[in-house]
C-alpha positions in Angstrom: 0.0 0.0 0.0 1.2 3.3 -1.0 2.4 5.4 1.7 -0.1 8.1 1.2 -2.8 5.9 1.7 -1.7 5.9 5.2 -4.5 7.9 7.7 -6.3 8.6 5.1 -10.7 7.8 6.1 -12.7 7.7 3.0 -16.6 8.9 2.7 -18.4 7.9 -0.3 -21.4 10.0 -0.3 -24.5 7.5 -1.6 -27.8 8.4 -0.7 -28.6 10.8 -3.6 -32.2 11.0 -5.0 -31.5 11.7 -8.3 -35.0 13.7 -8.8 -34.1 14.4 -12.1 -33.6 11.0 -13.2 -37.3 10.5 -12.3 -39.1 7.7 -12.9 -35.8 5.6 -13.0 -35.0 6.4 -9.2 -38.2 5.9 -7.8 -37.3 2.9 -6.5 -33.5 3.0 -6.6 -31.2 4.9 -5.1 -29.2 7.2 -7.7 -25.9 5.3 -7.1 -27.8 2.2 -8.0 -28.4 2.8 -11.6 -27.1 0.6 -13.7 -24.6 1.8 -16.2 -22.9 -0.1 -19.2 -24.5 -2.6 -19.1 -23.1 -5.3 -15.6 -22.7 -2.3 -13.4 -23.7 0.6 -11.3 -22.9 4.2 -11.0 -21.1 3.2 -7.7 -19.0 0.8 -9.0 -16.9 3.7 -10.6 -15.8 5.5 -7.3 -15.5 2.7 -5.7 -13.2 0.7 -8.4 -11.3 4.4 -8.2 -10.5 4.0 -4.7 -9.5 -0.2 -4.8 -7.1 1.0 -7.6 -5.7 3.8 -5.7 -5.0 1.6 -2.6 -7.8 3.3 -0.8 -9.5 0.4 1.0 -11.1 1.7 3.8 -14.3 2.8 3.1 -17.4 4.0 4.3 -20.5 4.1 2.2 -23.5 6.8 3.5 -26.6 5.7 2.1 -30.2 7.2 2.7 -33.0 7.2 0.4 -34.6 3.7 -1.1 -31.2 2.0 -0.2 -32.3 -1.7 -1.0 -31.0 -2.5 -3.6 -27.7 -0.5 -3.5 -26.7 -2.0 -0.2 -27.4 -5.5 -1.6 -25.3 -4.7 -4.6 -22.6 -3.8 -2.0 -22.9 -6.9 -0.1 -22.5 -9.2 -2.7 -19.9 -7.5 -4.7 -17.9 -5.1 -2.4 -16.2 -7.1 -0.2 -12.4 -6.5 0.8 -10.3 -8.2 3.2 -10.9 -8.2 7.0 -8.0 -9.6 7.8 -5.5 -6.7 6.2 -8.0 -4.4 8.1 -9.6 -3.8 4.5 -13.5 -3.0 4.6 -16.4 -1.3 2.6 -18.8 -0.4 5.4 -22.3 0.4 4.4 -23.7 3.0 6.7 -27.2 4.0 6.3 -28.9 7.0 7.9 -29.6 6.6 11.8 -32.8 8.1 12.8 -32.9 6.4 15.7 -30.2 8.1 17.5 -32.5 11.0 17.8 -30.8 12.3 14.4 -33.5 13.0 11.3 -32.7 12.2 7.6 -29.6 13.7 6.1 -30.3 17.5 5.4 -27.2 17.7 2.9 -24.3 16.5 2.3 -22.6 18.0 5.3 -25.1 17.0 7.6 -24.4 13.4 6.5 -20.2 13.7 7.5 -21.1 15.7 10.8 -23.8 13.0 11.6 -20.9 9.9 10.9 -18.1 11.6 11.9 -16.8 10.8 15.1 -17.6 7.2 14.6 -16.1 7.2 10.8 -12.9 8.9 11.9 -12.4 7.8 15.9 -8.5 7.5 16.1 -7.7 8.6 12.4 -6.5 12.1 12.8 -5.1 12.3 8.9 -6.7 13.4 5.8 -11.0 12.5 5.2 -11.5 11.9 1.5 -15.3 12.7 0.8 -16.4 11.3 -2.7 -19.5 11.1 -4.8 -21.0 7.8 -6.1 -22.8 8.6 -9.3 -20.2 9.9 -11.6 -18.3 8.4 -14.9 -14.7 8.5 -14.9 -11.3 7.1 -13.7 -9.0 8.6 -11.3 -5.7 7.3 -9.5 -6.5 9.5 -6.3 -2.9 9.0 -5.1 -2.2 11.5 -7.6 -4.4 14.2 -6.3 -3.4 13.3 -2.0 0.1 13.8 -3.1 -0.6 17.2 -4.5 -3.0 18.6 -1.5 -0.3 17.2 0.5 2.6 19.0 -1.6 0.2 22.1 -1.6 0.0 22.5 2.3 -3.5 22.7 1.0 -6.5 22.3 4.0 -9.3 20.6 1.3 -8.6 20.1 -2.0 -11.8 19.9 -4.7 -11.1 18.4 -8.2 -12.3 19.9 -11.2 -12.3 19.5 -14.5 -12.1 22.2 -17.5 -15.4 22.0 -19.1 -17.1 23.7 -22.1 -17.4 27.5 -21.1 -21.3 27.3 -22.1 -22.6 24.0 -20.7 -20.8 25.1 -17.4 -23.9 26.9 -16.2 -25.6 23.4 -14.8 -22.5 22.9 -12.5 -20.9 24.4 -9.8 -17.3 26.3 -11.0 -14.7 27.5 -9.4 -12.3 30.7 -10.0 -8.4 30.2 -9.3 -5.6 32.1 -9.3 -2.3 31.0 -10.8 -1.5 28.8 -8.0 -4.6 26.7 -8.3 -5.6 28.2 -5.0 -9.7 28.6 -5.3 -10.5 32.5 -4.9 -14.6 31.9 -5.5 -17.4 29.3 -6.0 -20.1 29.9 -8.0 -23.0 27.8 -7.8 -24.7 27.1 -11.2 -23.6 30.7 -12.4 -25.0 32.0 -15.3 -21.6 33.4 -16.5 -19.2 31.0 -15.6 -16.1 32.6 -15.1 -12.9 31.5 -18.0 -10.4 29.5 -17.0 -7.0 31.2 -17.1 -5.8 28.1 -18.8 -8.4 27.9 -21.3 -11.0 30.8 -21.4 -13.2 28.3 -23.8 -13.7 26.4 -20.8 -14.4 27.2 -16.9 -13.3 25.2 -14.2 -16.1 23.0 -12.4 -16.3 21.3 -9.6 -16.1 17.4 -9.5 -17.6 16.8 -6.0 -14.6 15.0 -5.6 -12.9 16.7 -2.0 -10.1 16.1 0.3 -9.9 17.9 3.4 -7.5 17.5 6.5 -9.5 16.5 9.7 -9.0 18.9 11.9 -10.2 22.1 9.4 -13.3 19.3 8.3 -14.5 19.1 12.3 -14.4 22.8 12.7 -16.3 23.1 9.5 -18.9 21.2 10.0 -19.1 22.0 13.7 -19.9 25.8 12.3 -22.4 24.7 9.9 -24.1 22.3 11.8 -24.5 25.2 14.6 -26.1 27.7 11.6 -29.4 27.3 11.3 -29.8 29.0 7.5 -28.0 26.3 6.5 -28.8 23.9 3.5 -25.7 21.6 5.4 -24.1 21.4 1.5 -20.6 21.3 1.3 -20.9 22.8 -2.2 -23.4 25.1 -1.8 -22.3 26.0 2.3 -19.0 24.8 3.2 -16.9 25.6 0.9 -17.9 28.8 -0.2 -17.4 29.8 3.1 -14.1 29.2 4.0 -11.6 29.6 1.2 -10.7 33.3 2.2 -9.1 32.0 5.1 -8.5 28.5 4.7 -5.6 26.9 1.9 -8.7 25.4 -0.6 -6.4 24.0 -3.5 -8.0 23.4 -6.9 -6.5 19.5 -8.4 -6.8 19.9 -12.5 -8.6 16.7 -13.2 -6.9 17.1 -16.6 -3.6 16.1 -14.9 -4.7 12.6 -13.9 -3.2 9.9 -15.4 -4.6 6.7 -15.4 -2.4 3.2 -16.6 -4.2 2.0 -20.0 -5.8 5.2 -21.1 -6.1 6.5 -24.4 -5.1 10.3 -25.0 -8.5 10.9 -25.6 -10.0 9.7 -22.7 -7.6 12.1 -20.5 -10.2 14.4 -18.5 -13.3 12.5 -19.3 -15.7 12.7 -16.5 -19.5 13.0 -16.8 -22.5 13.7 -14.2 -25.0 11.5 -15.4 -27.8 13.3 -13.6 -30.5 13.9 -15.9 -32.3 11.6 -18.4 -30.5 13.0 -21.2 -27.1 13.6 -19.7 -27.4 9.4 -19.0 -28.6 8.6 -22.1 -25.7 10.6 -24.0 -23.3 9.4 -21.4 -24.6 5.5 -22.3 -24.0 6.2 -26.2 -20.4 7.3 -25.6 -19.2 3.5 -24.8 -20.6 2.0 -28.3 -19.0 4.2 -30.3 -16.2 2.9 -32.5 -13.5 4.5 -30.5 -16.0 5.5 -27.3 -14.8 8.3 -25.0 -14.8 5.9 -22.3 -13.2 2.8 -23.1 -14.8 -0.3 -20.7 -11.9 -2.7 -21.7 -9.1 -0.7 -20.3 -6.9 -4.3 -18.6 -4.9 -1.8 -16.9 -8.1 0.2 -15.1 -10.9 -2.6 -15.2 -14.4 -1.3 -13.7 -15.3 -3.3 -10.7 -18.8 -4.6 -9.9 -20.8 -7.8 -8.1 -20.4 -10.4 -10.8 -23.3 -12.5 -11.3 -23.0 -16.2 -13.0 -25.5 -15.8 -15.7 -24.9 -17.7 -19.2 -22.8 -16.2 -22.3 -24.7 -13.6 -24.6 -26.6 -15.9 -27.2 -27.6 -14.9 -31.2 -30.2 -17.2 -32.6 -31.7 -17.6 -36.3 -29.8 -16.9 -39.5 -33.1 -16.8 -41.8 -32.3 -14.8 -44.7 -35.4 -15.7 -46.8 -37.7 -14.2 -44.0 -35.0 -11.5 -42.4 -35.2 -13.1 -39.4 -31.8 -12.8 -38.0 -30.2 -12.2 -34.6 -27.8 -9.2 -35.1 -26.0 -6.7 -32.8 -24.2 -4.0 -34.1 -22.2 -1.1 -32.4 -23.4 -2.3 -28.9 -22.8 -3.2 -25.6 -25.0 -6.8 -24.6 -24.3 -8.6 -21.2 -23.9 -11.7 -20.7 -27.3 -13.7 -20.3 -29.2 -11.9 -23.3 -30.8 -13.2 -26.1 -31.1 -11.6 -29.5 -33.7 -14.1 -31.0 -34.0 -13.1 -34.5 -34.1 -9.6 -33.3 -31.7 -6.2 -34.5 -30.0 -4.0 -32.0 -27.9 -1.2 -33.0 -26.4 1.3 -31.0 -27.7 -0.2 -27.9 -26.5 -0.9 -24.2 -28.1 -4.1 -22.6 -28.0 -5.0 -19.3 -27.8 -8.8 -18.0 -30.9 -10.9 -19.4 -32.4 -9.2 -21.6 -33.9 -10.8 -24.6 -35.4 -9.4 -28.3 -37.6 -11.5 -30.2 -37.8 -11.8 -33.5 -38.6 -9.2 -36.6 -38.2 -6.4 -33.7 -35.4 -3.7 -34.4 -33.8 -1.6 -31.2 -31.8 1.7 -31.6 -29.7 4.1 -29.5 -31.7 2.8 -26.5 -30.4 1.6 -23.3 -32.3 -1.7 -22.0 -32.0 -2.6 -17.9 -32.3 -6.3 -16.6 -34.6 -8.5 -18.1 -36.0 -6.5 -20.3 -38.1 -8.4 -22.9 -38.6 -7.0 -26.1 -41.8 -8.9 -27.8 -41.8 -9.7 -32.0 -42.2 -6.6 -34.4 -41.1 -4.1 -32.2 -39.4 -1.0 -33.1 -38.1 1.1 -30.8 -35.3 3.9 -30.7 -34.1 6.6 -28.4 -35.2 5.0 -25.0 -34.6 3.9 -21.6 -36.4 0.6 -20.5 -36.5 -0.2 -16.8 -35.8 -3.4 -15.3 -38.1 -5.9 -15.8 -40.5 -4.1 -18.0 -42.0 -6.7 -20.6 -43.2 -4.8 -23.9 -45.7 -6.7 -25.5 -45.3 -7.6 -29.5 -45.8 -4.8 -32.7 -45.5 -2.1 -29.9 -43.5 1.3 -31.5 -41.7 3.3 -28.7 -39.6 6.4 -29.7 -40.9 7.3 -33.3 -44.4 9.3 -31.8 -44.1 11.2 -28.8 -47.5 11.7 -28.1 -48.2 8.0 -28.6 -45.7 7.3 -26.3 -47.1 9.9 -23.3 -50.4 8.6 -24.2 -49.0 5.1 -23.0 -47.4 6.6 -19.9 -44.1 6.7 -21.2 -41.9 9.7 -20.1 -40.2 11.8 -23.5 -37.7 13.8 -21.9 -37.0 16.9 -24.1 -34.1 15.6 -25.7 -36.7 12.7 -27.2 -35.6 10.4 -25.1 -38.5 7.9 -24.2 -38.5 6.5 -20.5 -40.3 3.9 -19.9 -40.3 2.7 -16.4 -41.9 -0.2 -14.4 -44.9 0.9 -13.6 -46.4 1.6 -17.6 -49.1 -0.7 -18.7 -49.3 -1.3 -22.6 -52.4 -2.1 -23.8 -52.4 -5.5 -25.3 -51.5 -5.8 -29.7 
């Protein structure tokens, strides 16, 4: 273990809603999404951290935590014995505590039993982000920095910045003012086509963290964010270090992948986030040796392709996609399209650009493109989905207003 893993408590923050991934999270938690396929947003932190030599981790969860924390029992499990755990901690009511108000509220509400002893540095990361990161890169320079918290960011597009929070620095990387969701973002002096935004990604030394959240805990106009409260707060008189995302380098990666991170938070920012991985050469490559993503592995059977009828067109064909194992294209077209485990298409149906979730069953003659289709949901034969939107809404079906259709668990399709 490297020596900077040392002291070092880590807080994976993993009870987020994710409203605006509505109906999709109405029954998961967002860090339970699946994502390309075999895994879940959380598997990307957390295979971060396991690669960086982090393995002491504590997992907040909150809201419809179910299946997350199964997911993290049967896949996350490190090695008691070389004092190596993932800890799933869910929120306490009990101890005369309510929900989690915020982010902060969740580390004040864990800390003393999270860091009893451990007087080093308290890495706080998100769970429901896309990238890779060898986080030893970015302790060594908050540690080389004298820095008290260090926030990663990334340069991003100067006019798509707006949706995030961004962060002004002066030539040192020291953070001189957050902005949240600005609708100017300021340049950043690097690049003025892009501005600087904030990763949720933080590291702060313990003893500037207590006092922190001891103050915000105390105030009671609060929202308890450490975005939106904390750190705005405290970088005039504390050493709040900006780490340049751009700068990580990750064994196995491609030049073009350098810097790639995405907040799949919305419908559309998922579903564009989902397309990146069939492309040709995709953004994000999922067969990195050097970096492999992580997950719970689950023995289901090799992906299967059935019928070669060329007289009828009835033949099992996947182009430019992602399938998992235990599918079944049965005389049915995919292109274009991530499928989780299980899924099967029957025959004569064609699916396009459309992300399928476990055990999807896609009935004979469909056509479908542009959509989202939640676990389980069976869609009955010669059913269209994608090509009318007010068909679609008429069905129940979200359209999103990128024209992406959602269609969750809970539609009924009338019979065909």
């Amino acid at each position: 273990m490297s020596p900077l893993a040392h002291g070092i408590v880590t807080i994976v923050l993993a009870g987020g809603e994710g409203k605006r991934l509505l109906p999709l999270t109405r029954r998961r938690a967002k860090p339970a999404m699946p994502f390309a396929g075999q895994y879940r947003l959380v598997d990307f932190v957390l295979t971060n951290l396991v690669h960086s030599n982090l393995l002491q981790v504590h997992v907040l969860t909150q809201y419809e935590s179910y299946s997350l924390i199964r997911h993290l029992s049967r896949g996350w499990t490190f090695s008691a014995h070389l004092g190596q755990y993932c800890e799933v901690i869910p929120a306490m009511v009990g101890e005369g505590r309510g929900w989690y108000q915020g982010s902060a509220d969740a580390l004040y509400q864990n800390m003393e039993r999270i860091t009893r002893g451990k007087h080093g540095i308290v890495a706080v990361f998100g769970a429901d982000h896309i990238y890779r990161m060898d986080i030893q890169q970015m302790i060594a320079e908050h540690v080389e920095a004298r820095a008290d918290i260090s926030v990663s960011v990334v340069p991003h597009p100067i006019e798509e910045s707006h949706a995030f929070g961004c962060i002004e620095v002066d030539q040192e990387m020291r953070i001189r003012r957050f902005l949240e969701k600005p609708p100017q973002p300021p340049p950043f002096r690097g690049d003025p086509s892009k501005a600087l935004v904030s990763m949720g990604n933080y590291l702060f030394n313990y003893d500037a963290l207590r006092d922190l959240l001891e103050a915000d805990h105390a105030d009671p106009s609060s929202r308890h964010d450490i975005g939106g409260d904390i750190l705005p707060r405290c970088y005039e008189r504390l050493n709040v270090h900006a780490y340049n995302f751009k700068n990580n380098l990750v064994p196995g990666q491609t030049e073009a992948e350098i810097g790639y991170w995405r907040d799949v938070g919305t419908i559309g920012a998922y579903w564009r986030a989902s397309m990146d991985l069939v492309e040709v050469t995709p953004a994000f490559n999922m067969y990195n040796e050097d970096w492999p993503i992580l997950t719970a592995r689950m023995d289901y059977p090799p992906a299967k392709f059935v019928f070669a009828d060329a007289e009828t067109r009835r033949m099992g064909i996947a182009t430019d996609s992602l399938v998992s194992n235990g599918c079944v294209i049965s005389g049915g077209h995919i292109d274009r399209c991530v499928l989780s485990p299980r899924v099967r298409i029957n025959s004569f149906s064609t699916v396009s650009e459309s992300v399928l979730f476990e055990g999807v069953d896609i009935g004979r003659h469909c056509r479908i493109r542009r959509a989202i289709i939640d676990k389980g949901v069976r869609v009955p034969p010669n059913t269209s989905i994608g090509y009318d939107a007010e068909v679609d809404r008429a069905s129940g079906i979200l359209v999103n207003a990128d024209g992406i259709s959602v269609v969750s668990s809970e539609v009924r399709f009338a019979d065909s």
